[in-house]
N, C-alpha and C positions, 0 to 999 in steps of 0.2 A: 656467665659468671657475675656476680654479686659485686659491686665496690665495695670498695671500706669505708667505713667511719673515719674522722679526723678525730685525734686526743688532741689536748689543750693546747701543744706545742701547734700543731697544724698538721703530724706526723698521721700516714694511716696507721690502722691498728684495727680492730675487727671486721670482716664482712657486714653488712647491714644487718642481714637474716640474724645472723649468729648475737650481733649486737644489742638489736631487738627485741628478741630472746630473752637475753642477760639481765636488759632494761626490765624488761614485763616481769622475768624472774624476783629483782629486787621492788620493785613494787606490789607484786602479787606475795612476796613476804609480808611485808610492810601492811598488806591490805589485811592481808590475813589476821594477821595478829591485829590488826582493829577492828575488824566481822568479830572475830571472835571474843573481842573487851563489849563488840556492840550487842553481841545476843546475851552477854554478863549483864550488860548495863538493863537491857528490857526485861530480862529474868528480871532483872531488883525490880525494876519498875512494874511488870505485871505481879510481881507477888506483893509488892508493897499498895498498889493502886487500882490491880485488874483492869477490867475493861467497860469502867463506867463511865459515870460523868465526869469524875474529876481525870482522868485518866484521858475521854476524848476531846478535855476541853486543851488539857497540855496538847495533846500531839497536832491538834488543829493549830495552837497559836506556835507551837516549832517548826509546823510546816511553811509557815507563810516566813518566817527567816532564812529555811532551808531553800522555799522556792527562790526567794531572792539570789541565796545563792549561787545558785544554778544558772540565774538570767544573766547576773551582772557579775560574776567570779569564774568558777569554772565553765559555768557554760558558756560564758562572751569573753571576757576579760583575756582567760587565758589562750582561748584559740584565736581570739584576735593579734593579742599582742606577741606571740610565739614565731607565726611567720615572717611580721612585717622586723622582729627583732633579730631570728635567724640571719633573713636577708642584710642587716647591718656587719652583723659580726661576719659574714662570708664575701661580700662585697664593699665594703669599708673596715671598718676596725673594729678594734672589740673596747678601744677608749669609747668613740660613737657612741655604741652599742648602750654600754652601761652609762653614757650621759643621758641617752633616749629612755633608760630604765630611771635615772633620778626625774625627771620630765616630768615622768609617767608616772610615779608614786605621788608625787607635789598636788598633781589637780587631781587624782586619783582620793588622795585623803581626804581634800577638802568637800569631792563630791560625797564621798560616803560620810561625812559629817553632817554635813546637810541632809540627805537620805535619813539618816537615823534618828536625828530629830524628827523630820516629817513623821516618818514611820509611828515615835511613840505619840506623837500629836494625833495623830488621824487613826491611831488604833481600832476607837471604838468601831467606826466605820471600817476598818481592814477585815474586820471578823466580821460585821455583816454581810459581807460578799463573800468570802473564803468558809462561811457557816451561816448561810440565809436560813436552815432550816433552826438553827437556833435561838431564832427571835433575836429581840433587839431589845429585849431586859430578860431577868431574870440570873437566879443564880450564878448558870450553866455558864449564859453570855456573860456576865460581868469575871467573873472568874479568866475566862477564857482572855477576855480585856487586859488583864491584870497580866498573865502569863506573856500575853503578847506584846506589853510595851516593858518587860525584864529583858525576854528576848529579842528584842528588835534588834539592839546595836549589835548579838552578833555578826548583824551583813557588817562590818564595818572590818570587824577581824578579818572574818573568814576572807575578805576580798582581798585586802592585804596578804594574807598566807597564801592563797591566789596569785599574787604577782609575782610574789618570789619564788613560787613552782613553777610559774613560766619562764624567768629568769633561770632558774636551775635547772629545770630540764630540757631548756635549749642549750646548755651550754654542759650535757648528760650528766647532771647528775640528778638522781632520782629517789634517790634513801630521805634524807629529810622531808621535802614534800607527802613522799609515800608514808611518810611516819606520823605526820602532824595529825590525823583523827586519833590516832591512839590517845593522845592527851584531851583529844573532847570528851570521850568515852569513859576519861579518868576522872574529870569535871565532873562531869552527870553524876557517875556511879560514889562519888564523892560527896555532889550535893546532897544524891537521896539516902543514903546512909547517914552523911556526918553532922550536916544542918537540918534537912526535912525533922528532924524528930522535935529539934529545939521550935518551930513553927507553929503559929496557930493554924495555917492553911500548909500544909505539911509538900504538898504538891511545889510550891514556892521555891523550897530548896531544889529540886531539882531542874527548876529555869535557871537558879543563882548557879548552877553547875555548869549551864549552857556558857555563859559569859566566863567563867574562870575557863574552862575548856578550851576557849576561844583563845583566851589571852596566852595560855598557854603555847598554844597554837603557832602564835606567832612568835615570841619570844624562841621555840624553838630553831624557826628560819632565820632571823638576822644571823648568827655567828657566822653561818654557811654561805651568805647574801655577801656579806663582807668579806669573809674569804676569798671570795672570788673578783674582788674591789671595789663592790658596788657600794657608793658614799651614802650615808642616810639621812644626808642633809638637804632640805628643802633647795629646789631650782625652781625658778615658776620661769618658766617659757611656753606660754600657751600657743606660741605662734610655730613653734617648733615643725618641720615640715610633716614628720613621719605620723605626729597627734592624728592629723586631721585622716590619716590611713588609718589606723587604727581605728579610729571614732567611725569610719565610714564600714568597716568591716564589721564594727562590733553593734553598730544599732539592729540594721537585723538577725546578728546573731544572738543578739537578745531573746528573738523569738525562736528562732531556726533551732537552735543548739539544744532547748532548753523544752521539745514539747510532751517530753517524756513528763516531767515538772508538770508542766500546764494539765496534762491530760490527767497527771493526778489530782490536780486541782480541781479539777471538772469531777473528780471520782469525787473525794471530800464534801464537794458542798453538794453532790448528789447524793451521799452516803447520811448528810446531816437529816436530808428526810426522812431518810429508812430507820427502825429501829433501834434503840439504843445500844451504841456497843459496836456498831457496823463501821464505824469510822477506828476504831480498836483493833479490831478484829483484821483489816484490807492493811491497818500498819502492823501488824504485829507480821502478816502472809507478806507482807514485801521486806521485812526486815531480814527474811529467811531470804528469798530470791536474790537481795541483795548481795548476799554471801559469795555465792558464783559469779555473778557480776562483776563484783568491785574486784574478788579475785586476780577475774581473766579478762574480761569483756576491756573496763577500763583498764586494766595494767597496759593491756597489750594497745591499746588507742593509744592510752599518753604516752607508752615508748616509742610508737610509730610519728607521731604526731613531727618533731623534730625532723626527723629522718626524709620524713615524707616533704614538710616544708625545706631541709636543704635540697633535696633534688629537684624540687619546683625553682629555688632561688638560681640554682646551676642549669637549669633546663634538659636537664636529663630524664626523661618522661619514659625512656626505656625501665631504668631502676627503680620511676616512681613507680611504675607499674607491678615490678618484681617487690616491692616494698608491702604497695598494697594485697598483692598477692598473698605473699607471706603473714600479714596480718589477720587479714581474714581469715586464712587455713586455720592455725594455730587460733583462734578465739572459737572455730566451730566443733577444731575438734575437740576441745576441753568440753566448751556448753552441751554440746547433744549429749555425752552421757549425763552432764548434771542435771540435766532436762526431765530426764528422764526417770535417774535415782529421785529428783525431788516426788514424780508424780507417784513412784511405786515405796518410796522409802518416808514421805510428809507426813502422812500421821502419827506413826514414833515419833518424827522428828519435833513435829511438832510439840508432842503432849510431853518429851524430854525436857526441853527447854522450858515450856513457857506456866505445864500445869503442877501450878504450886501455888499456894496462900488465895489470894482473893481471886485465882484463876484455875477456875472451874472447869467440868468435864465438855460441858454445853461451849463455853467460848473457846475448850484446845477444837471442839470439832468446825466451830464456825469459822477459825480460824484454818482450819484446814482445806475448806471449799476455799477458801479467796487464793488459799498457795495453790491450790491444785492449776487453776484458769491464769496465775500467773505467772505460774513453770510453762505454761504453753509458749508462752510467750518470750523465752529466756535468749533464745536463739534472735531473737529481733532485736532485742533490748542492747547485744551483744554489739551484733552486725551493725545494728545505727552507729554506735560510737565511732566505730573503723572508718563505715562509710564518712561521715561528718566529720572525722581528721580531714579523708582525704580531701574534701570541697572545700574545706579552712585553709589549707595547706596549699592549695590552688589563691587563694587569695577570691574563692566565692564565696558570696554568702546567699546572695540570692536565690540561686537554685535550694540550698537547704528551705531557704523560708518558703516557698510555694512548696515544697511539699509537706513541709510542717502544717500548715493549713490546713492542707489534702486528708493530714493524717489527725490532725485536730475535729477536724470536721466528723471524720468517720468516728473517732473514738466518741462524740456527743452523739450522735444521731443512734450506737450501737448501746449506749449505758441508756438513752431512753427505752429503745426498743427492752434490752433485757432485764432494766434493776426491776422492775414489777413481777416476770416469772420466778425468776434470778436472786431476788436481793442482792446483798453487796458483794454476791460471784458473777452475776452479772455483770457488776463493772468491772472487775476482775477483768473477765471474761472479753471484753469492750476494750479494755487496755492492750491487751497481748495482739487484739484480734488489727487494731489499728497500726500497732509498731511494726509488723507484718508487712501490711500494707507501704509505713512509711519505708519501710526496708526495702521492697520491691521495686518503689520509686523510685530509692535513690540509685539506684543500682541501673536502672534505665535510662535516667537523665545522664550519670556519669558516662555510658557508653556514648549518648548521644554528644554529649562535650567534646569529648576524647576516644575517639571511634579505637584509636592503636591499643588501648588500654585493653588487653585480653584478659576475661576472669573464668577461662575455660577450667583452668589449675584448680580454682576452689569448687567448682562443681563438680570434677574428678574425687577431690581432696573429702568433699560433704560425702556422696556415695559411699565410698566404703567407710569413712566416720557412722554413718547410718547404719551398715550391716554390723559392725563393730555394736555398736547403741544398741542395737537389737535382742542380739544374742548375747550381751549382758543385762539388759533390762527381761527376759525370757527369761535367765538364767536367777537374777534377782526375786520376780516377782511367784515363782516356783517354792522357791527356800523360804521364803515370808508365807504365803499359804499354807504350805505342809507344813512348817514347821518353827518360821521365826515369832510369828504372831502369838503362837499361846508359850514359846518361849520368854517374851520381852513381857508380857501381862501376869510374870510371877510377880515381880517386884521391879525398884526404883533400879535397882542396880544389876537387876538383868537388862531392863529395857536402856542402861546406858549399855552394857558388853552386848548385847544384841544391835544396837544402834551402827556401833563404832565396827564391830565384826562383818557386817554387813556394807560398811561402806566401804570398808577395807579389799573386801572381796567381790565386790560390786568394781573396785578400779582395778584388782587385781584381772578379772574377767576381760575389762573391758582393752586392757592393754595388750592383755593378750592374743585376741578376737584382733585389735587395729594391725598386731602385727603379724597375725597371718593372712590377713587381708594387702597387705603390704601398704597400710599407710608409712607414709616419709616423715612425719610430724616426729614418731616415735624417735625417728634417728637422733633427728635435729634437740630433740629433748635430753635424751641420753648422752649427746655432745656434749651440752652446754652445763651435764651436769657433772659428767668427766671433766672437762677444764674447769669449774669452781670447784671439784675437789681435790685437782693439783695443786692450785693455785692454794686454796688452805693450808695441803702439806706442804707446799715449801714455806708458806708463813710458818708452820710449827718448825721448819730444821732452820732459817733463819734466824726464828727468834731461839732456838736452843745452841744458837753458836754463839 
């Protein structure tokens, strides 16, 4: 049996599983509805920008904000500061707790002040390592220069709205967090419509979108920070005991957490050599990938994340195990069919979305080789996150960073060997094939740590997720041969009712196939969506009394 969750009182109230669930449920809303403002937001951008110069000098200089992101926000910040803050609120108090959280914003701010200064100081230099293929004049570069010290001080939001996602989602709640990309998404697609036109460099407005998005961002987390009591006034106690946990957890998770980032980085400034447009094309194929990612993959890591960490702080390694168990099941058996829809369903999907105005037949198809080698890969992309809960959630960080290496290393050695057959599906191809990798590691190290930790459940769980996968990817890629293909190539508006018909029935297939295979995912799903729609109807006869 499962324990429960504690509610705010200290009172139980859900099973973990069930809890987790719920958690993953409201952020794979939340996510959803910002994939979905985010493929709005690139539609504007490729139809307004396509996939040239001025187009890969943006996404190069939003990458190097975005990586930072990742190093020192959610990929460190918040897995750092989530366990060591758990452990306060369940072993001390929850005064503590949120003293250690004002602490921890105070030098928090001042670092990322400092950071963003450096950042637009040393710009020019940040794009010649992040875009060596760009040279170090010229248009393309100075451009790219310019975009990149606009956006710089988003690390400075974004980590902030960072903190108070880990503040809130220790303490479960998950809707605001989950919510705040929507408003980057509203930024961007704001700059590039409502200022880009008024621009002499038209690309401009939509950096100036990145920072209003951002601030937005944050503005929407304080109310909900303070609701919960946290003060937002400056404490400088740098001597404070728990900093120096954190700090120590968080320097290598700088790396560890974040080599998904990295290894795109390594795609980028190898893609800066290949042809123009290559660096467009690997973002426009991962903006798609991302879609089922942010969905599942992360919903279900940041609800575990908490859960995972109070059962380490209470040393109950039996229900961390059941924890982690249940995470992983539920991330794989979502990902394998979208794995799969992407590889047999990416061309529609692709040419839906993205071919319109300065985006061409030749860039929906280049773009479609880089999704194809990145769908492979979705299943790892997925599983890392779970895994790297659970090593954060442990209070390791070590183990993640040697294999981050492991897997840093392979994903260089693999984009040499194939960006020249390959092009930019090469690297593509080079990323999937190393998160793979980094998956397998982690997965070995953690038995070797924690031998009691049994992951037999998700290898049962993957099996029939697989036959399921099968025989709706069989069933899918039959009905697009025979007959969806020169259906959806009448027009604009077949190839969306062709798109959306086929994915409809691609998960109709696929649920079907899990549940006579007897996957338990299905149960556990159909639970969790019976009690949110009780729990609805009595909000409707409450509020009509």
């Amino acid at each position: 049996m499962s324990t429960s969750l504690r509610d705010k009182k200290g009172n139980t109230s859900v099973p973990d599983s069930e809890g987790i669930t719920r958690a993953a449920g409201t952020v794979g809303f939340f996510t959803f509805l910002s994939r979905v403002l985010g493929l709005i937001r690139d539609m504007v951008i490729a139809a307004l920008f396509g996939s040239g110069m001025v187009a890969d000098a943006f996404f190069v200089a939003f990458r190097i904000p975005n990586l930072l992101r990742r190093l020192f926000a959610e990929g460190s910040l918040t897995i750092a500061f989530i366990p060591v803050f758990t452990e306060y609120l369940n072993r001390k108090s929850r005064a503590e707790a949120l003293e250690l959280a004002r602490v921890t914003l105070t030098i928090l701010s001042l670092i990322l002040v400092l950071v963003s200064i450096t950042g637009i100081l040393l710009a020019p230099w940040i794009v010649r390592i992040q875009a060596f293929g760009f040279g170090g004049a010229g248009a393309k570069y100075e451009l790219t220069v310019l975009l990149t010290r606009i956006t710089f001080p988003y690390i400075l939001l974004i980590s902030i709205v960072a903190f108070f996602m880990g503040i809130l989602n220790s303490l479960k709640h998950f809707a605001a967090p989950a919510a705040a990309p929507i408003l980057l998404n509203v930024g961007i697609i704001g700059g590039a419509v409502l200022i880009s036109p008024h621009l002499k460099e038209p690309i401009v407005g939509v950096a100036i979108g990145v920072i209003i998005g951002g601030i937005l961002q944050v503005l929407l987390q304080v109310p909900w920070a303070k609701r919960e009591g946290m003060s937002l006034r400056p404490k400088w106690n740098p001597s404070h005991p728990a900093l120096r946990r954190i700090g120590v957890l968080m320097v290598p998770a700088v790396f560890g957490s974040a080599v998904y980032q990295l290894n795109q980085f390594i795609g980028t400034l190898l893609a800066s050599f290949l042809p123009e447009g290559s660096i467009s094309w690997l973002y426009y194929a991962d903006r798609i990938v991302q879609f089922p990612l942010g969905i599942f993959g992360i919903a279900i890591s940041t609800a575990a994340l908490p859960t995972l960490s109070e059962h380490m702080a209470l040393d109950n390694i039996s229900e961390f195990s059941n924890t982690l168990n249940h995470a992983l099941r539920m991330v794989f058996f979502i990902t394998l069919p979208a794995l799969v829809g992407l590889l047999v369903l990416g061309q529609p999907i692709v040419k839906l979305i993205y071919q319109r105005g300065a985006f061409d037949v030749y860039a929906s198809s280049m773009t479609y080789k880089a999704l194809v080698f990145y769908a492979i890969g979705l299943w790892a992309f997925s599983g890392i996150r779970v895994m790297v809960s659970a090593f954060y959630a442990m209070q390791d960080t070590k183990t993640p960073v040697i294999v981050a290496v492991c897997a840093l290393v392979a994903n260089l050695i693999l984009s040499l060997l194939l960006m020249g057959p390959m092009k930019h599906a090469g690297l593509a191809l080079a990323l999937s094939c190393a998160s793979g990798i980094q998956f397998i590691l982690l997965v070995f190290t953690l038995k070797r740590k924690a031998p009691q930790i049994s992951l037999v459940p998700v290898v049962s769980s993957v099996l029939k997720s697989s036959a399921a996968t099968v025989v709706m990817g069989l069933c899918l890629y039959l009905v697009k041969t025979n007959w969806g293909s020169t259906y959806m190539a009448k027009s604009s508006v077949h190839l969306l009712l062709g798109v959306a018909a086929s994915v409809m029935a691609g998960a109709l297939l696929y649920f079907i196939a899990a549940k006579l295979v007897g996957c338990t995912e299905m149960g556990e799903l159909i639970g969790i969506l019976r009690v949110r729609s009780h729990r609805i109807q009595s909000r409707k006869l409450r509020a009509g009394k």
